[in-house]
N, C-alpha and C positions, 0 to 999 in steps of 0.2 A: 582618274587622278587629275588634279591642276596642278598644273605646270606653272609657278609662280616664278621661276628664275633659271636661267641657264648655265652651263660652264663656260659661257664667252658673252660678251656682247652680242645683245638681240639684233643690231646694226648686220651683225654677221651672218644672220640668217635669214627664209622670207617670215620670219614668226614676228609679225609686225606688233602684235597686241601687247605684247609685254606681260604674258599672264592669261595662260586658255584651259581649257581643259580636253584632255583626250577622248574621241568621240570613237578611233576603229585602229585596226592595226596598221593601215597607213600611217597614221597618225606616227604610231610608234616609229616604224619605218623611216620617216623625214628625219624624225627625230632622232637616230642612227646616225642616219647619213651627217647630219653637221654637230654632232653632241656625244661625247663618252659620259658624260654624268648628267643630271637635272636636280633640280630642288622641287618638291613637290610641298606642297601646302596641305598638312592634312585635314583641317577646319574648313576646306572649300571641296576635299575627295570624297570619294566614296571608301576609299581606304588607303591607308599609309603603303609608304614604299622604302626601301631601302636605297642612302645616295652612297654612292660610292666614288670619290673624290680621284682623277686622275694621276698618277706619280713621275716626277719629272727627274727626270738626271739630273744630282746636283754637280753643280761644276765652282768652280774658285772664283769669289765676287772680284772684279776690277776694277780698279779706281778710273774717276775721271780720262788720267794723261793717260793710261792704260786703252781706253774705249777710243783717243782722240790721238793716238802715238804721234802722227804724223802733224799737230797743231801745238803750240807755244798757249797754254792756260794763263786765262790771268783770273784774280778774284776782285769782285767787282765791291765798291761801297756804295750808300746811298748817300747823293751828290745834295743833296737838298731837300726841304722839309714837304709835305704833304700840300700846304697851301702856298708853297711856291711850284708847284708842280702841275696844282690838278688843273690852271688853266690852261696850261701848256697840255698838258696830255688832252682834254677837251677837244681842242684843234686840233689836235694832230690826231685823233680819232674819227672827230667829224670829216675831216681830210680824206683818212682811210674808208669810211664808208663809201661817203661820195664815189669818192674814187672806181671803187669795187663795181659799185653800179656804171661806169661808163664802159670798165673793162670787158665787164659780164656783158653788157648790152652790144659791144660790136663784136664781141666773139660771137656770141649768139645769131646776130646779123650777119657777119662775114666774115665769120672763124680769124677772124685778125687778132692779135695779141699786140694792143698797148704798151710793149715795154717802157714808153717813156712815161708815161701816166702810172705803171704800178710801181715804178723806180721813185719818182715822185712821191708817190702817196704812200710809200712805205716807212720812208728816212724818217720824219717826225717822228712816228710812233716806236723805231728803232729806240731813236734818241732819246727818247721819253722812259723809256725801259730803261735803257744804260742808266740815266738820272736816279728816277725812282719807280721801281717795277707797279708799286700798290698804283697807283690813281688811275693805269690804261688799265690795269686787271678788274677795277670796279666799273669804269666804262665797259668792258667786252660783257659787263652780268647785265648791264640794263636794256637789255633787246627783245626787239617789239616780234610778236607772236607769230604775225601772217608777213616774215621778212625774214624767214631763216635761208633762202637761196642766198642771199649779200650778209647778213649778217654769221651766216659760222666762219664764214671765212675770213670775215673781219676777228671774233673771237678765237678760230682757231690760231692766229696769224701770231694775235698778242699772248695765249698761251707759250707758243710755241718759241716765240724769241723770250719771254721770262724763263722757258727752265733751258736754251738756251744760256744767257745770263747767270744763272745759278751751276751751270757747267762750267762755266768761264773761258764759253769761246768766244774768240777773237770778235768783232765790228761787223769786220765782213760774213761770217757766217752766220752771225743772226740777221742780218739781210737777206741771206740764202735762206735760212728758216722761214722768213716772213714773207717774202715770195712764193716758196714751196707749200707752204699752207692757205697762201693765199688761191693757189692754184690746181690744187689736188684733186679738186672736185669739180672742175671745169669741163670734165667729159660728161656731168649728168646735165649739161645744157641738152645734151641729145639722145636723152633718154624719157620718155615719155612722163609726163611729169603726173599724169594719172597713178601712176606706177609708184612714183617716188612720195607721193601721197597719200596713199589708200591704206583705210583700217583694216581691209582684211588681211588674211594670212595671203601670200603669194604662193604662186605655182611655182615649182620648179624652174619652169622655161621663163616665166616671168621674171623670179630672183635673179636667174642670168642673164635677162635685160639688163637689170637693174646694177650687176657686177661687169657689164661690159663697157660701163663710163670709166674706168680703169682704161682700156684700151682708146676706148675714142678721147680721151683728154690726151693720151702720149701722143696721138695723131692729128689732136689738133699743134701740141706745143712742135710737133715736131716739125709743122708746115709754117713756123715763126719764126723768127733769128736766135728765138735761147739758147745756147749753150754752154749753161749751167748744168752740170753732168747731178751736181746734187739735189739742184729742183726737178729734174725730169726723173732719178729715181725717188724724189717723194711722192713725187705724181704716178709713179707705176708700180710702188711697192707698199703703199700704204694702209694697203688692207690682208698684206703678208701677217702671218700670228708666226709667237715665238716660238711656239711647240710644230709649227707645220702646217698647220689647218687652216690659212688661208688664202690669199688668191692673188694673182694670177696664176702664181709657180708654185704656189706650197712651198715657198723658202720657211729656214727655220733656224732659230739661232744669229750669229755671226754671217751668215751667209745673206741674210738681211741687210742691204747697206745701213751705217747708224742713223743717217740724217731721215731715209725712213721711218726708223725703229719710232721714234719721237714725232715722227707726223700722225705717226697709227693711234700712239695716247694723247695727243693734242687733236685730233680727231674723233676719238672715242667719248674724252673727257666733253669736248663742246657739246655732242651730238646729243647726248645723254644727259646735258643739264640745259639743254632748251626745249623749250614747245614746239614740238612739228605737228604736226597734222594729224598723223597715227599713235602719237604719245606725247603724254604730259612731262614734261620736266623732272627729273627727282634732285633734290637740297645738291648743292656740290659736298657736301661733308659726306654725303651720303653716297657720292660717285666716288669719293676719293676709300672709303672703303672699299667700292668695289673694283678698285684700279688695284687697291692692296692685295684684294681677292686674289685677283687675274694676275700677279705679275708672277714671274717666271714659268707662265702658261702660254693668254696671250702676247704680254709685252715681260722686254728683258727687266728683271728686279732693280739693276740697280740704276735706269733711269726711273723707273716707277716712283724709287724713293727721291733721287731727284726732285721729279717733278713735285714729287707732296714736302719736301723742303722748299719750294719757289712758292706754291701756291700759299702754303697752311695746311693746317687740321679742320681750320675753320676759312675755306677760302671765301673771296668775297662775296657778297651774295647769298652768302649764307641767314637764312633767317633764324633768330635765336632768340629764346627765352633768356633771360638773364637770371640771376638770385633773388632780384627784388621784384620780380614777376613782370619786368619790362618787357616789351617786344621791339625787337630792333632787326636790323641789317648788316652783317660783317663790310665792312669796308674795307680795310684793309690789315693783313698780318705784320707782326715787328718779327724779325730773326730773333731778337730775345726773350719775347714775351708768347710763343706762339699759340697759346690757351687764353692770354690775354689782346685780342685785337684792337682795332681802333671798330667802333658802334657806331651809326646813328637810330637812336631811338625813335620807335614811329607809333607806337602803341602804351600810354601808360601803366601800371600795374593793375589799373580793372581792365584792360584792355580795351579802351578807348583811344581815337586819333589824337596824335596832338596836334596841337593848330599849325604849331611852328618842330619838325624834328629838329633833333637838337645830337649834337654829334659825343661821342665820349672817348677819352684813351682808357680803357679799361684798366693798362697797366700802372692805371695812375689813381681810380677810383675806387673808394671805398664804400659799405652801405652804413644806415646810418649807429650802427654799434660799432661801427669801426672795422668789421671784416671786410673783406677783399671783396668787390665787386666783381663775378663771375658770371661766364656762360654757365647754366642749369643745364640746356639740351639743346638743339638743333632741330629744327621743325623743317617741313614741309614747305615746299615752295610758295603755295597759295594760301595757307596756314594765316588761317584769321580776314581771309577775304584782300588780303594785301597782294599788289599787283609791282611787282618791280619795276614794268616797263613806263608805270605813270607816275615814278618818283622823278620828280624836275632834277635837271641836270646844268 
């Protein structure tokens, strides 16, 4: 049988390939051990299987102030227009990278933690967010392929302060967010990076290499001045699942701090729509249904929907066919129009370059009978030889 999909994130287990096929009863065996169900692919088996979908205790959704009791909500507007924004978020992106790279390099060097450089390089892109979330969420998609050690945590960061924002916490805690995500994955500086890059499936013992940068990142932050109690549980509990099944403690539920709960899908969501080494990318529309999949599995449902209320349906970066056979790039989602984003076209209707892309509000255009210019589909990240990370910025 092939094994085309999981009931968790592949992140989650050593099943690196994203799609194998079962060769012994070991095989099966692994596959126990981190999986109640599979998707099998029967056009790539030697015969069909039955999936059978795991059942979760329903419990009573809760609102926002309900998840945040102990926080003052506010709802946030967008302070200003797209082109007064995107050169500001630019900088304050560029900022955050940089940054990222000096932090990473002397941890690396001598487990020191820069607070005063990540406090820095955070606030712009904070502020950028409160403004207008769309113009930092199209910068976190444009990231270059062989740079996913500095860049997820730059992407996870600005994830993770937008659904953040679309909670309506307070200033200070999407600080906490942006930190906490910046930081969560700072124990695989010391973890073998053969490991953390390799196509094949992993060993056992190796997987627990690779799950034991959870410990060595709480032990590096913890030899630092942080005492931000909700960054140090993003950094120790972020690979907890909401049904139990994951790691360190197998927490489950509520017993999960929250500011976790939201590093695990702003972790999951980056990982899985960028290029690492052992997998290709898939569309973000196409991770956001699998966030839909997974919620009240691995993450709690009603951040899930959160999150897919911050991002879109069609978050950015999204590649898409239009109505009139265009090819373009989701740029950015409107709260009102969320089928309708803002475009830049890069491919005309025979699917040729255009010299110069050229940007669209979709909720604004029409084709030329007069109907409503729409997304048709959502394609593939590399979908027509198009390369995200070489669209000028």
């Amino acid at each position: 049988m092939y094994i085309s999909s999981l009931d968790r994130p592949w992140l989650d287990t050593p099943f690196t390939l994203q799609g194998f096929r079962l060769q012994s009863e070991e095989d099966i065996r692994r596959l126990q051990k981190y999986c109640q169900y599979v998707y099998v692919d029967p056009s790539m088996s030697v015969q069909d299987a039955t999936i059978v979908r795991r059942k979760m205790r329903n419990r009573p959704r809760l609102s926002n102030q309900e998840l945040f009791a102990n926080r003052t909500l506010k709802r946030y507007t967008e302070a200003c227009s797209w082109e007064e924004e995107y050169p500001r978020a630019l900088k304050a992106v560029m900022t955050l990278s940089k940054g990222i790279e000096v932090i990473y390099s002397k941890m690396s060097d001598s487990s020191i933690l820069d607070m005063v450089t990540v406090k820095k390089c955070i606030e712009p892109v904070v502020d950028s967010i409160v403004r207008l979330p769309g113009a930092c969420i199209w910068l976190a998609r444009l990231k270059q392929e062989d740079r996913y050690t500095y860049q997820h945590p730059l992407g996870a960061s600005i994830w993770a302060v937008a659904l953040g924002r679309q909670l309506g916490l307070p200033k200070t805690d999407l600080r906490t967010l942006a930190i906490g995500s910046l930081l969560f994955d700072v124990g695989k500086l010391g973890v073998d990076p053969e490991l953390l890059s390799t196509t094949r499936q992993l060993s056992d013992e190796e997987f627990e290499q690779v799950r034991n940068h959870v410990k060595l990142g709480v032990e590096m932050i913890q030899g630092s001045a942080l005492m931000n109690t909700d960054v140090i549980d993003m950094i120790t509990y972020h690979h907890e699942r909401h049904d139990g099944s994951g790691y360190p403690k197998g927490l489950r539920g509520d017993d999960i701090p929250v500011f976790a709960r939201i590093a695990a899908i702003v972790d999951c969501f980056d990982a899985i729509t960028s290029h690492r080494g052992y997998a290709r990318a898939i569309s973000p529309s196409s991770a956001i249904k699998m966030l839909y999949e997974w919620k009240d599995i691995d993450f709690q449902g009603e951040l899930v929907e959160e999150f897919i209320q911050a991002v879109g349906i069609y978050p950015a970066g999204t590649l898409v066919e239009l109505s009139n056979g265009e090819i373009g790039v989701v740029m950015a989602a409107y709260r009102e129009h969320r089928l309708r984003p803002r475009v830049m076209v890069l491919l005309d209707a025979d699917k040729q370059e255009l010299a110069i892309p050229r940007t669209l509000d979709l909720a604004n255009e029409t084709n030329a009978d007069g109907s409503p210019l729409e997304i048709k589909a959502s394609l593939d990240p590399n979908a027509h030889g198009i390369d995200l990370s070489k669209i000028p910025i």
